[in-house]
N, C-alpha and C positions, 0 to 999 in steps of 0.2 A: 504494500500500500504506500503511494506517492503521501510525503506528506512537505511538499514544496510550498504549498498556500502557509503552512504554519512555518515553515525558516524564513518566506517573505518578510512577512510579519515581523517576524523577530529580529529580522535586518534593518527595520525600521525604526526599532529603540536604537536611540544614539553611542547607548554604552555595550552596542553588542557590534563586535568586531569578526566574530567568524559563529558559527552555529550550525547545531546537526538536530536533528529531531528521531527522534526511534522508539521503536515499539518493543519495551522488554520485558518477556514472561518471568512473572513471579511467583508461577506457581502451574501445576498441569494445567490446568485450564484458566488462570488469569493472565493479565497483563496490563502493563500502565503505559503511559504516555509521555514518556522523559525528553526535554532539552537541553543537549549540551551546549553551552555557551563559552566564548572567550570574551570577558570582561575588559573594556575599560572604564575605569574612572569611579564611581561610589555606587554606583543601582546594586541592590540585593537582588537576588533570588524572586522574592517575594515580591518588589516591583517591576523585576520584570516579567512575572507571570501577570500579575493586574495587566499592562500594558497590554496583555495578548486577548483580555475579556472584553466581551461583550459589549460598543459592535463589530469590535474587529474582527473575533472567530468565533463560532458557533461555541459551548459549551462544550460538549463532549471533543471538539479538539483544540482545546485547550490543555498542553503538558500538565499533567498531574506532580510534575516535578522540574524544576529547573536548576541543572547541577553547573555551577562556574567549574573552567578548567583551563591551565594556562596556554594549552595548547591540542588541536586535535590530531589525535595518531592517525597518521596517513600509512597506505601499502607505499608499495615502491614504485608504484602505479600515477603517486600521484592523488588518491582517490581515499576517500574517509574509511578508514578500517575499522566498520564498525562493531569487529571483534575485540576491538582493543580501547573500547570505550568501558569506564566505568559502572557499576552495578550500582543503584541508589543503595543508600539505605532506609529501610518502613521500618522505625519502629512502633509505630500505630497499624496501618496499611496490611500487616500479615499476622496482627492477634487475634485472626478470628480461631487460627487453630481448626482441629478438627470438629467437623458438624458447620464450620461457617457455609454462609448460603456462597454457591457460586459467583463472580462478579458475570452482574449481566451486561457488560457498558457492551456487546454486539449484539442483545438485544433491545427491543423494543419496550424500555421498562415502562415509561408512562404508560403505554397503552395497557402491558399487563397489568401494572397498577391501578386502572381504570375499569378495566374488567372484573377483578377483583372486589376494586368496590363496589361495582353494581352487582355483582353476585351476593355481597354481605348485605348489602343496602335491602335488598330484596329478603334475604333472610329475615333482618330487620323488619322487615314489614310484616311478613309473613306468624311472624313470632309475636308482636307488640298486643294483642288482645289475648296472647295468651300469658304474659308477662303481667302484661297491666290492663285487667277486662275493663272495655268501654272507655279508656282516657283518650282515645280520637274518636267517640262518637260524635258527628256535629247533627244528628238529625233532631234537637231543638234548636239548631240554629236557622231563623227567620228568610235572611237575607243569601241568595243565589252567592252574591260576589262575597262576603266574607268565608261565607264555607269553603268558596276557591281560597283565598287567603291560605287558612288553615290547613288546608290540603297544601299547598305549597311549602308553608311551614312544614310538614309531615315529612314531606320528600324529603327536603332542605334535609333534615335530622338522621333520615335514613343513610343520605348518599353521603352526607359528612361524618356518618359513623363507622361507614363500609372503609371510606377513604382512610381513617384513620387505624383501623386494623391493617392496611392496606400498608400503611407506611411502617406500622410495628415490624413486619415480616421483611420489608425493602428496604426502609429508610436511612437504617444506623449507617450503612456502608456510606452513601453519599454524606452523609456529616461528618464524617471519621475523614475527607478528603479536606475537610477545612481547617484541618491542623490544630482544633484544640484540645484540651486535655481531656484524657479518654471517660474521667468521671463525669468533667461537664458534658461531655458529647452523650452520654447515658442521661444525663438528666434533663437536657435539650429532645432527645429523641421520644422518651416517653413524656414530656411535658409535651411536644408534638401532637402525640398520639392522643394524649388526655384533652386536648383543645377540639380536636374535631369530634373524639368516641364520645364527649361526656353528651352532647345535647340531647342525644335519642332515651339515653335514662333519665336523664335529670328532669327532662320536659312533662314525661310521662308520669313520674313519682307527683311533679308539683300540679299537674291536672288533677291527682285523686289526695292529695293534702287539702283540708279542711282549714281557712283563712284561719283559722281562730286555734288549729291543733301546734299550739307550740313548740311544744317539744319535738314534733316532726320537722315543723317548719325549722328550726336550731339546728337541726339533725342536717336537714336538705341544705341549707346557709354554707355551714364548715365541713359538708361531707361532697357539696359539687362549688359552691360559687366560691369559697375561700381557695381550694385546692385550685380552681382555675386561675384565679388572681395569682399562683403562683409560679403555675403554668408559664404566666405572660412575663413574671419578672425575671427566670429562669433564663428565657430566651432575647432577652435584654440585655442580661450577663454574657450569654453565647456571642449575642452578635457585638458587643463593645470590646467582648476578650480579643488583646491582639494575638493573632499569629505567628508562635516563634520565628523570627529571622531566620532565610534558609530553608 
């Protein structure tokens, strides 16, 4: 696989002087995205991968890694030997260890992810009067156009709860490529998961809670709406932590 559109590119940061791009297995069946760079002058690593995002190159060809090198090993040819290029080091990248899921970056993950969810989502629905009888009955509700409301809220609840099972299964790998540390990238992943799963329970529990039942209602408060609030500050931390240099 040509990958000249991404050495253009990287020709085009000022402090990159020569560049190789390659595809190197990490494992039987994975592999990542590495550029090798000859550096001048002060750009990290880490700005020179930004430079290469988004809209300059689609995401998935974007190097997963940008390794400086003072020079690239050529054959006698002339011509980049790229046996003789350096191996990254993952020490996040290969903890999944045995049982981790396959990496899918050659397939088509969104769509399986999508699929997925609506298969859960569906479930979801399928399941919800049997979970919580009658908390989406709207047949004393009056009016044609609200009931559609409510029916959309329904959906909404289903498909964002599918999606977020959806990311439990998929999602850790793509976070774990943002280089933070592997406990916050655990507690980003299932704060993740908990933002989109919590609506289709929480909705249905607070349709059959009684305005006046307290101690349920205290229960529902710090058992869905507190743990979401934390959800969100979680992912606050994730997205302001820097990314080790490199």
């Amino acid at each position: 696989m040509s990958y000249s559109d991404v050495e253009a590119e990287l020709r085009r940061h000022p402090a990159v002087q020569e560049c190789v791009v390659a595809r190197i297995p990490t494992g039987p069946r994975t592999h990542m995205l590495v550029a090798y760079v000859v550096i001048i002058g002060q750009a990290s690593p880490a700005d020179i991968r930004a430079f290469l995002s988004t809209p300059r190159l689609r995401s998935n060809r974007v190097p997963r890694a940008v390794i400086p090198v003072d020079s690239l090993p050529c054959t006698r040819f002339g011509e980049v030997d790229r046996g003789g290029l350096p191996l990254p080091v993952q020490p996040g990248m290969m903890a999944g260890g045995k049982g981790a899921l396959a990496d899918l970056d050659d397939m088509p993950l969104g769509g399986l992810m999508l699929v997925l969810a609506g298969v859960v989502a569906l479930v979801a629905f399928l399941t919800t009067d049997v979970f919580w009888p009658g908390s989406t009955d709207l047949s004393v509700v009056p009016q044609t156009w609200f009931r559609r409301l409510f029916t959309g809220l329904y959906v909404a609840e289903f498909l964002s709860f599918g999606l977020g099972i959806s990311f439990l299964l998929f999602g850790r790998r793509r976070l774990t490529r943002l280089g933070r540390p592997s406990w916050l990238t655990t507690l980003a992943h299932l704060s993740i998961v908990w933002l989109l799963a919590a609506w289709w329970p929480q909705d249905n529990f607070y349709r059959l809670a009684a305005k006046t039942d307290w101690a349920r209602q205290a229960a529902l408060v710090y058992g869905f709406n507190i743990t979401l609030m934390i959800a969100a500050a979680v992912l606050v931390v994730f997205a302001v932590r820097e990314r080790p240099a490199g």
